[in-house]
N, C-alpha and C positions, 0 to 999 in steps of 0.2 A: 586588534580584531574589530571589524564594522562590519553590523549587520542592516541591511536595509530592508524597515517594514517586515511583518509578521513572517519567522521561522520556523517551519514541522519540521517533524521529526518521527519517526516512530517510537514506539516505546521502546523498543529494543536497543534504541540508540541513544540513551537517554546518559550515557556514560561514555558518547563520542564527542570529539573536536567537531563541531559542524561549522564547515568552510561552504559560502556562497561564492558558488564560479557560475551562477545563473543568476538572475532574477526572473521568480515567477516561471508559469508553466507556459510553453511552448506552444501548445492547444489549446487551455486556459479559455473552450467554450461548455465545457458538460454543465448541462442545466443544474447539477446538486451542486455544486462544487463553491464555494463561496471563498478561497481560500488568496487566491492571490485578483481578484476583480480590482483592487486597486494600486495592483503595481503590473504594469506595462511588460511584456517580457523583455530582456536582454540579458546578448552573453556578457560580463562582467569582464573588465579590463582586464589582460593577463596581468599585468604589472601589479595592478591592488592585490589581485589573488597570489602571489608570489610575496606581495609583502606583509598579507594576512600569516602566510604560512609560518613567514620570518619571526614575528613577532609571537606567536601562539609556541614557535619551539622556546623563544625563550621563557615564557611565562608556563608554560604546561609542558614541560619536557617528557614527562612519563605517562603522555598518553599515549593508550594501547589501539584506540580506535579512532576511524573517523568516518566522518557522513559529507558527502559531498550533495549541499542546496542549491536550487531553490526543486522546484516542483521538477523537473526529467531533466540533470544533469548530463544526462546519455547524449542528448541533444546533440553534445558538440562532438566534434567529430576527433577521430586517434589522434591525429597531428595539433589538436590543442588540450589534448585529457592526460595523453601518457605525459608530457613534462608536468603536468599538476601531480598526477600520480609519482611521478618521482622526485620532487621538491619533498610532499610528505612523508616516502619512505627514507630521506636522505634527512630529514628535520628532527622526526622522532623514530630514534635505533627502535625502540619497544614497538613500532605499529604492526601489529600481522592484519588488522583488518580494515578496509574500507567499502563503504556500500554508498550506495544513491537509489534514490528512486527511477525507475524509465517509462516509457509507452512505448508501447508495440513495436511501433516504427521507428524509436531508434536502436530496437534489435533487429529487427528483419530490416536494415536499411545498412547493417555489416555482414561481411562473409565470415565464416567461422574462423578463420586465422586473425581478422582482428577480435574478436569477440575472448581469444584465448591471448590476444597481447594484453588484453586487459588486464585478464585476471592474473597472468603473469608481473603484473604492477601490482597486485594487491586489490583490488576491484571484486572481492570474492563472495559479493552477496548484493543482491537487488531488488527490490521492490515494486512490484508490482500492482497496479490496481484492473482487478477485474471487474469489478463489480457486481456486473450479472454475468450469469451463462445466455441468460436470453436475447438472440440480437434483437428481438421487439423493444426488448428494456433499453437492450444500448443504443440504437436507432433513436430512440424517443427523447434519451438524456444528452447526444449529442457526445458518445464518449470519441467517438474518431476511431475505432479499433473495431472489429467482429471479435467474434469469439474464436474464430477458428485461428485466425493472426493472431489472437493472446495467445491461444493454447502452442501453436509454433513459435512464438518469441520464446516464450518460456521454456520451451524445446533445445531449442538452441541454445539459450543461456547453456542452459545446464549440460550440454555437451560440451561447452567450451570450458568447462568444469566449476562456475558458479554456482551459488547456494542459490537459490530465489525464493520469495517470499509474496506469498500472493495474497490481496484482498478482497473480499466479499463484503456487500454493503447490505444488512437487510434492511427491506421493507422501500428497496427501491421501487420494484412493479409495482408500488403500491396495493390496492385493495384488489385493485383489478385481477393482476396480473401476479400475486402473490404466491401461488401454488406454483405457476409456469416457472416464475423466478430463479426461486427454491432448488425443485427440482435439478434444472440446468443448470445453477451454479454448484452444486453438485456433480452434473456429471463432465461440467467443464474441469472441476480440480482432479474428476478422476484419472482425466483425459492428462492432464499436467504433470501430475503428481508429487508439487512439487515440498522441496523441503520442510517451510513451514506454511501453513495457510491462517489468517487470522479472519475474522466476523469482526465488522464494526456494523451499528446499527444508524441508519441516515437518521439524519436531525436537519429537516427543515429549514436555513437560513434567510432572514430580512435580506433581500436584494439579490436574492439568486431568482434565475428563469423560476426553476421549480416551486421556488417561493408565491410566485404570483401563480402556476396553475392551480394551487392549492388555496389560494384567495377566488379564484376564478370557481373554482368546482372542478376542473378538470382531472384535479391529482387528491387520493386521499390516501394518509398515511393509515398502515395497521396499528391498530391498538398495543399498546406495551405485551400481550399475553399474547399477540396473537404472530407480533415479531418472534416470540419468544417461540413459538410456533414453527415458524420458517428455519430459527436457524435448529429445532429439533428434527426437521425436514431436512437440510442438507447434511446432518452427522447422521440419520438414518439410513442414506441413498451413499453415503461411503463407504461401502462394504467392501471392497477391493484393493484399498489403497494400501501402500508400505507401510514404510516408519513416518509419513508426513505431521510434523508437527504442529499440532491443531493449537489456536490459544482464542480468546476470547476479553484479553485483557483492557480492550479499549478504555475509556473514560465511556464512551457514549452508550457501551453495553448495557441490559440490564442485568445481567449475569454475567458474571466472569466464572469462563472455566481456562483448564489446559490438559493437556495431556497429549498420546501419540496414537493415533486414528488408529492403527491396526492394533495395539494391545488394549486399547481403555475405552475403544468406541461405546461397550456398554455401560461402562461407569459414568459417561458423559450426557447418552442419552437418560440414565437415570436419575441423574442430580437435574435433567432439562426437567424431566416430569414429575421431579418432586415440588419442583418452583412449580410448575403448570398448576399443579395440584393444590398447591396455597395460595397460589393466586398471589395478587398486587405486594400483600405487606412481604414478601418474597424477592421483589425486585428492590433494584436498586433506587434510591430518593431520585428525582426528577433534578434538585439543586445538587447532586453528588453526580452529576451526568455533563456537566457544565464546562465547556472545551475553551 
């Protein structure tokens, strides 16, 4: 198994085989993002990926999961994804599950008949970054997607019968635009609905666009209580949604919760305001936030 330069993962995948059949993100311009700036994108030789598979069946035979890297796997198109997707259901008997990350456009850039080959390979969960509901916010961060195309990728997904798994960044609008943010990322997941939805809290990185507006004065981040704030803003404005599984497990959080939007929203919103209510020594250590 070789992996090239720095590999995510979500938390939820933290107990799968993660196979790089990309390098780095496709788009790889959103001003937060610090995540692959120094690896160039490219699709990955089939051959290494094929011999990656080889070698991980015989050393890990009884894994039950897997993640297909780097940053939007979806990229490549059926005709070079379904033989990956069948290499590892033919490597490890035990797999039921595979996910990857995508952007918009490599959903809305298939018809629903491949989108359901997929997941007929085992492709039965994806992740998604929304970030904001606001297209101010996303316009500004340079994410390549509207809101209205996330909310129909994620539409689509899920009729071709994937799980998906959506992100929210708080304290992207910054101070400015905080409330706007909020709000709309809110009523963009209401809009989605999708299975699970997670909150991570942006962190600033040395060498990203955002980095330097915030040296500039352009950009300021909210206050730790007042992030805390926003994401009790978007579980308040969820009043409609199913069983969408809510989590807040990030590293970067300053609270972690979980639970299922339509039975515990108020359990959620009141552990958000009992933290409000103690203020700092409440949160999480700023060294325990460290990705």
């Amino acid at each position: 198994m070789r992996y090239k330069g720095m590999v995510i993962r979500p938390p939820s995948e933290a107990e799968s085989y993660i196979l790089q059949v990309t390098y780095g993100c496709s788009h790889n311009r959103c001003t937060f993002c610090p995540t692959y700036l120094d690896k160039p994108f490219m699709m990955r030789p089939a051959a290494e990926v094929f011999e990656d598979i080889e070698l991980a069946g015989r050393t890990l035979p009884t894994v039950r999961r897997a993640f297909l890297a780097d940053g939007n796997a979806l990229v490549l198109s059926n005709r070079r994804l379904l033989p990956v997707l069948t290499a590892l259901r033919q490597r490890f008997p035990r797999l039921n599950r595979i996910g990857s990350y995508a952007n918009a456009p490599d959903i809305l850039g298939r018809s629903h008949e491949e989108l359901v080959q997929l997941r007929k390979a085992l492709l039965s969960i994806i992740y998604i970054g929304l970030e904001s509901g606001d297209n101010v916010v996303l316009e500004r961060v340079n994410k390549g997607a509207t809101v209205e195309e996330m909310v129909e990728a994620v539409r689509r997904a899920q009729d071709a019968g994937m799980k998906v798994s959506v992100i929210g960044l708080l304290g992207l609008g910054g101070t400015e635009r905080s409330q706007e943010h909020a709000v709309a990322t809110a009523r963009a997941i209401a809009a989605m609905s999708p299975r699970y939805f997670s909150l991570l809290t942006l962190m600033v990185v040395p060498g990203t666009e955002l980095w330097e507006e915030e040296r500039r004065g352009d950009f300021a981040l909210p206050s730790p209580l007042d992030l805390l704030g926003e994401m009790r803003i978007v579980v308040d404005h969820l009043t409609d949604l199913g069983g969408t599984i809510f989590r807040t497990n990030h590293a970067s959080n300053y609270v972690a919760l979980a639970g299922i939007l339509s039975r515990d929203r108020e359990r959620l919103l009141s552990a958000i305001d009992d933290c409000l209510g103690k203020g700092p020594p409440a949160l999480r250590r700023e060294w325990m936030r460290g990705l």
